[in-house]
KEKE-3310 file (N, C-alpha, C; in steps of 0.2 Angstrom, whole numbers, plus 5000, padded with zeros to 4 digits):
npx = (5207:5208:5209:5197:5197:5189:5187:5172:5172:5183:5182:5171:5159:5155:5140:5135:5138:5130:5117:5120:5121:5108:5103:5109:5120:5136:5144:5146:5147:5153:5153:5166:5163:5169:5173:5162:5159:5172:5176:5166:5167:5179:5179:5169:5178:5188:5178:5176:5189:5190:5183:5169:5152:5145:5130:5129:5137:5133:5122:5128:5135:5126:5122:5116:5117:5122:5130:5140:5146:5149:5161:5168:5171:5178:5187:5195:5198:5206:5217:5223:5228:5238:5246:5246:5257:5271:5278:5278)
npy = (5603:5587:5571:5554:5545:5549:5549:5554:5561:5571:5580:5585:5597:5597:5598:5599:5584:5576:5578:5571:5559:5555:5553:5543:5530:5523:5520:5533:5541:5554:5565:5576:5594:5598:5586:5574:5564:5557:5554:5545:5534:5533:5526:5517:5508:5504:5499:5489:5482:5479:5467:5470:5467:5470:5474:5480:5488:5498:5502:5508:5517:5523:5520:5510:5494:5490:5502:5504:5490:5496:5503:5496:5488:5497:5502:5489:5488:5502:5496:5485:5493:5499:5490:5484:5476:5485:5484:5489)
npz = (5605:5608:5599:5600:5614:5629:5646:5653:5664:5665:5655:5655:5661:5679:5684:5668:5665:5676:5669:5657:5663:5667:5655:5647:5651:5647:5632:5626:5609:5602:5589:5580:5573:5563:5556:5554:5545:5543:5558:5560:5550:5555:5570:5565:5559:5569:5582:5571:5572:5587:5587:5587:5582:5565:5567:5579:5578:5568:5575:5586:5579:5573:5558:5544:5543:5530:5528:5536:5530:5518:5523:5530:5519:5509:5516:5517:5502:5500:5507:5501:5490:5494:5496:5485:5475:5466:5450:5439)
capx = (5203:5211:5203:5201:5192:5192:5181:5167:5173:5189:5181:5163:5158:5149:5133:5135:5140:5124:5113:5122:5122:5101:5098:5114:5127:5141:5148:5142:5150:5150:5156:5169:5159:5171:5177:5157:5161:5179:5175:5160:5170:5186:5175:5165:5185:5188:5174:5178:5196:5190:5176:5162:5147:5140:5124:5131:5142:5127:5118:5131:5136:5119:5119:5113:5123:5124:5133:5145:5149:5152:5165:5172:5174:5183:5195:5199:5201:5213:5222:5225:5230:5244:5250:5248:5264:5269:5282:5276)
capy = (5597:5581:5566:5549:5545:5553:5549:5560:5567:5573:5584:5588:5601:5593:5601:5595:5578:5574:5578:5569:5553:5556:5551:5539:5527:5517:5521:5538:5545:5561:5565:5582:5597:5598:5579:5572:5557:5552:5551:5540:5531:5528:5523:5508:5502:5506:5496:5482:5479:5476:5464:5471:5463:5476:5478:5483:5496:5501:5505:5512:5523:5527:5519:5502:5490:5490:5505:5496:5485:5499:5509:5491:5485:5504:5499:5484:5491:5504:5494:5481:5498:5501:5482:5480:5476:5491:5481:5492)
capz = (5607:5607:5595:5602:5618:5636:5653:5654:5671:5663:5651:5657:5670:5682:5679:5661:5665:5678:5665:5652:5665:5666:5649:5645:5655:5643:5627:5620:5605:5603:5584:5579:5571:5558:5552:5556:5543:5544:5562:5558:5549:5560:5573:5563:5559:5577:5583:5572:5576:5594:5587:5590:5577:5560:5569:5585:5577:5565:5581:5588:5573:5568:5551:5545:5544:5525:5527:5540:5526:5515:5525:5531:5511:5508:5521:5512:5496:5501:5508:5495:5485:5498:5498:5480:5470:5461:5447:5429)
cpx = (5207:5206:5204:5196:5196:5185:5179:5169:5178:5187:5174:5163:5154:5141:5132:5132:5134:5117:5115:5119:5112:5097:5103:5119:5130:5142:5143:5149:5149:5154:5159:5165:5160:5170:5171:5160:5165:5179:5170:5164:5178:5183:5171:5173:5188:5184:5175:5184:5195:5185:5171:5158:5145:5135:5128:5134:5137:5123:5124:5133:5132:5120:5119:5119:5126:5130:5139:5150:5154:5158:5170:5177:5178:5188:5201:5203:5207:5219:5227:5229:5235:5248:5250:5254:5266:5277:5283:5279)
cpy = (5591:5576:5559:5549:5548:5551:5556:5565:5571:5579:5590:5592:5598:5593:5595:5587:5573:5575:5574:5559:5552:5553:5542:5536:5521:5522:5527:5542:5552:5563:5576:5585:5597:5589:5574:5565:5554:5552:5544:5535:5527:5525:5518:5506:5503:5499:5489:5478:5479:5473:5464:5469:5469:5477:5480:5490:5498:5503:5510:5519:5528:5526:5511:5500:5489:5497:5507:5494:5488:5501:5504:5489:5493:5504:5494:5485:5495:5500:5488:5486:5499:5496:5479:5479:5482:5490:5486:5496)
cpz = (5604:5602:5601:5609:5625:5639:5654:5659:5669:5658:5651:5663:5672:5682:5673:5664:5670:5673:5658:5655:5665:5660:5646:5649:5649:5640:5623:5614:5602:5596:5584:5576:5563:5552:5554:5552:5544:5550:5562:5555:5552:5566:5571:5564:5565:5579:5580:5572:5582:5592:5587:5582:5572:5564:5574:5583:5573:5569:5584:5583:5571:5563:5550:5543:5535:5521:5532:5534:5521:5516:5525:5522:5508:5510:5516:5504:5497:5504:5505:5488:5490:5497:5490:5475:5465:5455:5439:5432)
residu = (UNK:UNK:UNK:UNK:UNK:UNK:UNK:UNK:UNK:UNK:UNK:UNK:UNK:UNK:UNK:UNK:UNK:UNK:UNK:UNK:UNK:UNK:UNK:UNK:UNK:UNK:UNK:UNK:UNK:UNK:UNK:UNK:UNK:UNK:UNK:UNK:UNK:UNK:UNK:UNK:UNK:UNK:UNK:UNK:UNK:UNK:UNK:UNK:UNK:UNK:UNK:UNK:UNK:UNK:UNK:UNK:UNK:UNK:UNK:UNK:UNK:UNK:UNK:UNK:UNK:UNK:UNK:UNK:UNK:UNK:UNK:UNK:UNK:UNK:UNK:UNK:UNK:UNK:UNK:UNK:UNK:UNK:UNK:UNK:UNK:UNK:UNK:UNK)
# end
């Protein structure tokens, strides 16, 4: 199974996919069995490299927004450790 997003009709049996439409139209995420949080997490940094606002992705996520901020400032961190001068 691929990661990464795919049109429900492309993946769903139809069956499924009318029951799915019954509860939910838009953006459903649907998390791996294995990799439940580092999806969770590529998806907040996902979501906010297209702009979308901490609450909104806290809603979307299913976690509050303080824990957004967390994943968010995690990012940053590494990545000030990838960029940072390594002179000693």
């Amino acid at each position: 199974m691929k990661n990464g997003y795919a049109n429900a009709r492309d993946v769903l049996p139809q069956e499924l996919l009318a029951q799915v439409q019954q509860h939910w139209s838009g953006l459903l995420w649907v998390p791996s069995r294995n990799t439940f949080y580092l999806d969770r997490k590529k998806l907040v940094r996902t979501l906010r490299a297209e702009g979308v606002a901490s609450k909104e992705i806290a809603r979307l996520a299913g976690v509050s927004t303080r824990r957004v901020n967390q994943i968010l400032q995690e990012e940053r961190e590494e990545s000030r450790q990838f960029s940072a001068p390594s002179g000693m």
